[in-house]
C-alpha positions, 0 to 999 in steps of 0.5 A: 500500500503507498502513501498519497503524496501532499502534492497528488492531485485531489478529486476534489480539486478538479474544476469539473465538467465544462456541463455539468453531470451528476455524480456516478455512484461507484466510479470517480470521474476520473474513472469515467474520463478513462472509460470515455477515452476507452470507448472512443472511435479515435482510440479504436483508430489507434490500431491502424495508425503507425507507430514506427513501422507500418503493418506492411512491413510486419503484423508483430510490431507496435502500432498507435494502440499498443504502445498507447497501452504499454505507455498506460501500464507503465504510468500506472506502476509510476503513479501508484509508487510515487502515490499521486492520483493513478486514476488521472495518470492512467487517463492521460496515457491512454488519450495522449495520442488521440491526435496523432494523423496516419503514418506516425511522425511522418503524417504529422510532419506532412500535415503541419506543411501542408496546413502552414501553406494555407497559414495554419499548422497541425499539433497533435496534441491540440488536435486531440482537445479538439477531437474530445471536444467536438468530433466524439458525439456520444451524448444527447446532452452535450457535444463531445465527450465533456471530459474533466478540465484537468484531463482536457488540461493535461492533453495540450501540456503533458510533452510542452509548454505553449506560449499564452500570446501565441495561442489565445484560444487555450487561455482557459488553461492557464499556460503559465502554470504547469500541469499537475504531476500527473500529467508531466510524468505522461511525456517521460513515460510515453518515451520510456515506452516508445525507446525500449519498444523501438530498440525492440522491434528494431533488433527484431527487423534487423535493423539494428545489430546487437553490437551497435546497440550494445556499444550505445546503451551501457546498462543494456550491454552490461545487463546483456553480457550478465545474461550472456554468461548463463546462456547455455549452448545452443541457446536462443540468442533472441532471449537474452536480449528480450530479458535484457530490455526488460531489464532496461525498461525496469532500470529506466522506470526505477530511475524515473520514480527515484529522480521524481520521488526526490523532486518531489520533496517539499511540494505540500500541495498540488498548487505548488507543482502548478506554480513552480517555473519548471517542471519537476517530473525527471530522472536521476542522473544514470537513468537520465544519461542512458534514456539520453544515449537511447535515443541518439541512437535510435534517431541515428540509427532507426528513424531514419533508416534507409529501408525505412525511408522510401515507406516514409517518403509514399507516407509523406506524400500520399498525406499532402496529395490527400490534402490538396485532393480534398481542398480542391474537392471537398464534396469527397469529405463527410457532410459534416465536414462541409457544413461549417464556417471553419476555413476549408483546410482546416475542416481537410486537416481535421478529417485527414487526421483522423483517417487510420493508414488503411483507410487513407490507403484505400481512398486510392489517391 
């Protein structure tokens, strides 16, 4: 059993609804915000939108959805340790890539320009207040999914500050406070994820030799060679390095629980979190310098891999062709994307982002 922590963020704190409900008798609301997010069609999406590889290159790696849950499971184990509101943590995870376009990074990448040509641009976070907000219609009362204000709060600040002169239309969020603890962990937790699941499928696709990864990341190559010695002959290779990255992945959440269990001290409420200059969520100096080492090398040596590139490039442009598609011809879109006084590519970009990769595949543009 852990203690709450002083500056866990509080139930009772919560600025509540944007409409407001009646209390459910045996689920906190934060509870029903994971329920919410859990029963979405933009979470169902998830499974068909790339994370690094894209099913045509194998149906065992991580998609959009996968690692969403393995960023959940991992901020649970954080948050309940460090004794801050594990319903909240768990919440954020599981919506934070609500957002994300088809074809990973590399839609992303393609949307923003596309959007910046006609003056606009495209965060997937933002997007994913806007999806919550207005295109989940589930609800007779209310449009969206009326999420909780710290949930919707913790979608736009968990991975970056925004600047209030910039972005008038969050003013309600206060960007000059930091988020509560629970959402700063989100950012460090979806990496701890994404780092060890890439290195994973990686080695797994042969895309990165065993000797290059042990010569980047110190505490995986040591715990790989301890595991190496007991490996008997003939054994499977493959398994030492599975043990190993789980022993990494422990390694780098220990030190992500220890570096914030230390920041953490002296914080007496929530409020205090909020208004401290920076964010406190972090590591502790060896955990810090692997996760550091990580991803160097996997920017380095994976996301822009040559076998990698040319399916990034069709992503890419396939995404821009789609846009320009609908642009000049937006009967192709929903009703419900014709009908609105927003500007056109803004109602483009918004159905574009919400496509899965085979849905985008099969429009055949």
């Amino acid at each position: 059993m852990f203690t709450p922590a002083p500056c866990a963020f509080q139930e009772s704190e919560s600025r509540g609804r944007r409409y407001p409900e009646p209390a459910h008798p045996y689920r906190g609301e934060f509870e029903r915000d994971r329920d919410r997010i859990q029963h979405a069609r933009a979470f169902r999406r998830l499974e068909n939108k790339t994370q690094v590889f894209t099913r045509r290159y194998s149906d065992h790696f991580r998609n959009r959805l996968t690692h969403t849950l393995e960023v959940a499971q991992i901020s649970r184990t954080v948050a309940r340790v460090l004794g801050l509101n594990e319903d909240l943590t768990e919440t954020l995870a599981l919506a934070h890539d609500l957002g994300h376009p088809p074809f990973g990074h590399a839609g992303e990448q393609a949307l923003d320009r596309a959007m910046r040509a006609q003056g606009g641009y495209f965060d997937h976070n933002l997007h994913a207040l806007r999806i919550v907000e207005h295109f989940e219609q589930r609800y007779l009362e209310f449009p969206g999914l009326n999420l909780s204000f710290e949930v919707r709060e913790g979608l736009i600040k968990h991975s970056r500050d925004y600047e209030p002169a910039q972005f008038p239309e969050l003013a309600e969020y206060d960007l000059t406070a930091r988020p509560p603890l629970e959402a700063q962990l989100i950012d460090l937790t979806d990496e701890l994820a994404y780092l060890c699941a890439d290195l994973d499928d990686g080695y797994e696709a042969g895309l990165l030799p065993l000797e290059a990864i042990l010569a980047a990341a110190p505490q995986f190559a040591d715990l790989h060679q301890a595991l190496r010695r007991r490996l008997p002959p003939g054994g499977e290779e493959k398994l030492c390095f599975s043990q190993a990255l789980r022993g990494l992945l422990d390694f780098l959440v220990t030190g992500l629980i220890e570096g914030t269990r230390a920041a953490m001290t002296g914080f007496q409420s929530s409020q205090a979190v909020r208004g401290h200059p920076t964010r406190i969520a972090g590591f502790t100096p060896a955990a810090e310098s692997e996760r550091l080492a990580l991803k160097r090398f996997l920017y380095r040596h994976l996301y822009h891999h040559p076998r990698l590139l040319q399916e990034k490039q069709e992503a890419e442009a396939l995404v821009e062709r789609a846009f320009h598609r609908l642009l000049e011809h937006p009967e192709q879109m929903p009703p419900g994307y014709r009908n609105s006084s927003e500007p056109r590519f803004r109602l483009v970009c918004d159905y574009l982002a919400g496509m899965t990769d085979g849905y985008l595949r099969g429009l055949g543009l």
